[in-house]
N, C-alpha and C positions, 0 to 999 in steps of 0.2 A: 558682483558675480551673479549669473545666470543659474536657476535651480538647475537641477542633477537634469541630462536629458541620457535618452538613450537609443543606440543608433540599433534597428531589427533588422536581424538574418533570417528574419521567418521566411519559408518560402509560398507562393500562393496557393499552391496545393492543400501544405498543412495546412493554413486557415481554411480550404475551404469544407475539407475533412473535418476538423473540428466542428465549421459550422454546419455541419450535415448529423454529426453528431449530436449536437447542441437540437436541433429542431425534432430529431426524432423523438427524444426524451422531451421535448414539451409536449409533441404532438398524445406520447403515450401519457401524461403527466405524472412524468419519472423523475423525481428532483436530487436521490441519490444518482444516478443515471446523468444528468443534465452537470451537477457540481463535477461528479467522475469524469466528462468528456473536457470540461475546462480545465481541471486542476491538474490533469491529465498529462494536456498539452504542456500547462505550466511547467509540471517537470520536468518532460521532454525538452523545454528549452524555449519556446513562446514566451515573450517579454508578454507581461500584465497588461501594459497599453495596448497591445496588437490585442491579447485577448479582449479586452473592453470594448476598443472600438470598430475589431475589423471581424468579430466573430457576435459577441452578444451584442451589439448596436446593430448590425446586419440582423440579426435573428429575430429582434425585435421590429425591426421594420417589418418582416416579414410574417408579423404576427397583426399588425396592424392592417396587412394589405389582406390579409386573408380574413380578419374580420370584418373588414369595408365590404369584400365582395359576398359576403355572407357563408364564407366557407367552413369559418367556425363562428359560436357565437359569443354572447356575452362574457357568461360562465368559462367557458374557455380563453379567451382570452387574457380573462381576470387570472387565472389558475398559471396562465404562462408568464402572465406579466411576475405572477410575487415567485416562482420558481425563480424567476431570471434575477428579480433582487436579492434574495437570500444566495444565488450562487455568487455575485456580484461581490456581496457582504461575502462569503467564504474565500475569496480570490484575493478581496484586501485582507482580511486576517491571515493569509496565507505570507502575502511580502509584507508584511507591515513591521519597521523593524524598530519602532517605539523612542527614536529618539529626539524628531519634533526638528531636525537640524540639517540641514544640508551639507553631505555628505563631504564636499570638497574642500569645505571652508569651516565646517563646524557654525558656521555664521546663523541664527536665528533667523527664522524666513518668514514670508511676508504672510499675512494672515487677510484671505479673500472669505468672505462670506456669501455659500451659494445657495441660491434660493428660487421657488417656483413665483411667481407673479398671482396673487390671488385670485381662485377661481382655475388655477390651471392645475388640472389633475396629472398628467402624464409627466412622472417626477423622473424616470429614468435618464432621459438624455443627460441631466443635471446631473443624479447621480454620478455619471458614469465622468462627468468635468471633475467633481468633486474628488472619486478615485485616481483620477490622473493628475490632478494636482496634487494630491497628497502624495502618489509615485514619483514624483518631480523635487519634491521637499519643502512646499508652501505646507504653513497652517491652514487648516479648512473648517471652515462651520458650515455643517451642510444642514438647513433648515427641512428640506423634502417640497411637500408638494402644499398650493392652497395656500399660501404664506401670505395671512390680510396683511396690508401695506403698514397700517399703527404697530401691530406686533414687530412688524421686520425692523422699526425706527426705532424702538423701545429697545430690540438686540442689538442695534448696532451703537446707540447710546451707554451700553455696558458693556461693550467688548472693545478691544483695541484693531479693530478692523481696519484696512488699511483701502480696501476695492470691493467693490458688493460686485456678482457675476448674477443675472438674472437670467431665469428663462423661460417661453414662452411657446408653445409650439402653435396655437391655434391663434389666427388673424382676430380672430374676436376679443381679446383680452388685449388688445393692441389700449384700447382706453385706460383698462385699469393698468398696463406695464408705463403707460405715461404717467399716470399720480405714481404711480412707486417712484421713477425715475427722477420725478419733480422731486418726491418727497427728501429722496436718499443724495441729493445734490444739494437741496436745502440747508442739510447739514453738514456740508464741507465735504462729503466723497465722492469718489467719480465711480461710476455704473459702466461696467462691460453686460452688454446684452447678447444672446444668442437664440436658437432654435429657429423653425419654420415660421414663428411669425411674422419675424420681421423681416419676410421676404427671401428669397436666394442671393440676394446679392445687397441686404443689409438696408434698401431702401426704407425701411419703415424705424427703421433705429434713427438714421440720419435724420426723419421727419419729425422725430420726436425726441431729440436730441440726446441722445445716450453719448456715454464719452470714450465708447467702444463696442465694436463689433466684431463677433469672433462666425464663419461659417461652420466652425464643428471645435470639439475639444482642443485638437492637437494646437488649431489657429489660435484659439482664444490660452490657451496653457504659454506658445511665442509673445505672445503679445502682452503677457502679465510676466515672463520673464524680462525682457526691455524693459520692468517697470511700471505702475499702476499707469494708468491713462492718469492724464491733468483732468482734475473735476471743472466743468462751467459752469458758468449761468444756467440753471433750467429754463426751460422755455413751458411754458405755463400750455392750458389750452387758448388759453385767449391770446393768444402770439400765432393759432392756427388761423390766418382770417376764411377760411372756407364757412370754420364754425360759425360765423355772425349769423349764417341764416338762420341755422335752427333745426334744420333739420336732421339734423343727427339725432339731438332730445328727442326732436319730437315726434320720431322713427318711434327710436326704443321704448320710447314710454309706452307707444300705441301695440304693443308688442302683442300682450293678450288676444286684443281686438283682432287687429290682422290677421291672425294666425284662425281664429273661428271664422270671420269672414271669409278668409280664402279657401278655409275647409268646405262651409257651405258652398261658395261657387262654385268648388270643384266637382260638386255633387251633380251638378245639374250640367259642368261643361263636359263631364269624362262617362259616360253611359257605368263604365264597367265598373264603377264606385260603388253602385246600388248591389252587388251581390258581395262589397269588401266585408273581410270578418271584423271585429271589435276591434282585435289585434293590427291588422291592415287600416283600420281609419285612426288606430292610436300613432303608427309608426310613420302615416300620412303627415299628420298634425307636429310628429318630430321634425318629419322632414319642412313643413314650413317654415316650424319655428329657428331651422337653422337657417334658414333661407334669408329669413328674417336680420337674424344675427347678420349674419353676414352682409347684410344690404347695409346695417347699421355701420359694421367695421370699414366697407367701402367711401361714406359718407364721411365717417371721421377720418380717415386718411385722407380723402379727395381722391381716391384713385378705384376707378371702375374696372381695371383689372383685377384686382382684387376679389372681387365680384365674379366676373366672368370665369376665374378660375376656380372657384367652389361649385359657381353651376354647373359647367362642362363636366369637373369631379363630377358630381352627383349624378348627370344624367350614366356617368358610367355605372356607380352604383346601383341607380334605379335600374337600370337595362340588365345588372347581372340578377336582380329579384323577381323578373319580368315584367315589371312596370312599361308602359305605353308611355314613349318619348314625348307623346301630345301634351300627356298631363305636367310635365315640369316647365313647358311652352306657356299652357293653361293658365298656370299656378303667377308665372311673370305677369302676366299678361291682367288677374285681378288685382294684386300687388297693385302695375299702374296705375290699375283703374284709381284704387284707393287714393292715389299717390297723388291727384289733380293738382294739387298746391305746392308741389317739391318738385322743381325743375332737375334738380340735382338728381332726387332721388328715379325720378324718371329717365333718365337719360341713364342711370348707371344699369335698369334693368332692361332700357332696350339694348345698352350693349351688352348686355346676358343674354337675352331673346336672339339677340344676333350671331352671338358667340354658339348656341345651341344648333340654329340652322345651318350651322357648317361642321357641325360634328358628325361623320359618318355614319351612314348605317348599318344597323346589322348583317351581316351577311347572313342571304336565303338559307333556309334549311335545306340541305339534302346530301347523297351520297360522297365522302370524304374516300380521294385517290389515295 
């Protein structure tokens, strides 16, 4: 039997009431305010799942889009993100009706253990699997976020865990979601993987052989109803033959270095650098160093889309800080330079380079009809 599922009459309106509610209270950083507008609806008659993922999953994007473009900042963001967990946490103690059993059958249920991939900080999408499974009537070990791969092997060697759900939002951890992956198949269980890293359409789970792939909650919650996935064979990194060259290593290692180097060139290719404040050449230097990263995740994967879509992102970013579209042009372009010996790694930043000269410009300043 299939855990408890549940069929929503919510209408779109109420959700999206609610999540208009939900945003103003984080905006104000109201979290009696924020809990009230969820728990609210809860009573009104909004299933839990609808509230999780079509009102605070929605709210949360929308807190990340607004801190990308710099509309609010660090502080704030942090202050919406643990509002949003704690009402999260108040919504499960709200339905949580303590008896570990599914409902139709009385039947013991299966016990997934959900986990962030280390190094990956943005724990909520997971959480928010974790509440839905436990709405459903699976056992849940929800680990949170940051979760080093030995610890996660260590939990799951003393619990009776039956499917580990990993998740992963940033393409960059694509290396480390592989040793987890390897590690946790090692030991006889099969890995459902989810979030943005592994692509929109699960490409990077398949490349790194997960023994599932879920696009959001609701999918991955169907797909552990049917049944754990069959665990396989891990596929190691040395089963990637792109990796023989090398260049991935010997990207990352060079990581530091790059990252000064390309600071310095920028100095001398961007004129408008010499008046940047302390602040502006630190958030420079971030910006390479992701740049970096990500050149790295594109190499490990083999795929230079990958790539191209963090730069194009960014140049939107840069463009909403007033950053000069030349300099992220600039910034490819010493990368190359550096890059003489890594065909691979060159050819993934001319299709960035390329990818950027076709992104639009800004529209001229002046009188709005």
């Amino acid at each position: 039997m299939s855990p408890q599922t549940t069929i929503s009459t919510t209408s779109t309106a109420d959700l999206a009431a609610t999540r208009r509610q939900l945003w103003a209270a984080l905006e104000a950083r109201d979290e009696p305010a924020a809990t009230a507008a969820v728990l609210g609806a809860h009573d009104a008659g909004v299933p839990a799942e609808d509230l999780l993922l079509d009102v605070i999953g929605p709210v949360q994007a929308r807190v990340g889009a607004e801190w990308a473009t710099g509309r609010i900042g660090v502080a704030q963001e942090h202050a919406a993100t643990a509002i949003q967990d704690r009402v999260v946490a108040a919504l499960a103690h709200r339905t949580a009706d303590g008896t570990g059993a599914r409902p139709e059958t009385g039947e013991a249920p299966r016990r997934v253990t959900v986990a962030c991939v280390d190094g990956e900080w943005h724990a909520l999408p997971a959480r928010l699997l974790a509440e839905v499974l436990r709405g459903q009537g699976f056992l849940v070990d929800y680990l949170g976020a940051h979760v080093p791969t030995p610890h996660l092997i260590a939990h799951l060697h003393q619990t009776g865990t039956d499917v580990v759900a990993l998740s992963s939002s940033l393409p960059v951890r694509l290396p480390t979601a592989h040793a987890a992956v390897t590690a946790i198949q090692a030991i006889g269980l099969p890995v459902l993987v989810g979030g943005a890293a592994f692509g929109p359409d699960g490409r990077y789970a398949r490349l790194l052989g997960a023994d599932g792939w879920a696009p959001d909650a609701r999918a991955a919650a169907r797909l552990l109803a049917a049944g754990p996935p069959r665990a396989h064979a891990a596929r190691p990194a040395g089963e990637l033959p792109h990796l023989a060259d090398q260049e991935y290593t010997l990207v990352t290692r060079a990581r530091t270095q790059l990252v000064r180097q390309v600071l310095q060139g920028l100095e001398d290719a961007v004129p408008a650098m010499a008046s940047y404040t302390d602040r502006q050449r630190e958030r420079t230097a971030e910006d390479i160093a992701h740049i970096v990263d990500f050149l790295g995740a594109s190499l490990y994967t083999d795929d230079a889309e990958l790539f191209t879509g963090f730069v194009t992102w960014t140049a939107g970013i840069l463009r909403s800080r007033g950053v000069p579209g030349d300099a992220l042009v600039a910034a490819l372009d010493l990368l190359a330079d550096a890059q003489h010996d890594f065909p691979r790694a060159r050819a993934h930043l001319a299709a960035g380079r390329r990818a950027l000269l076709r992104v639009p410009a800004p529209p001229a300043p002046g009188p709005r009809s």
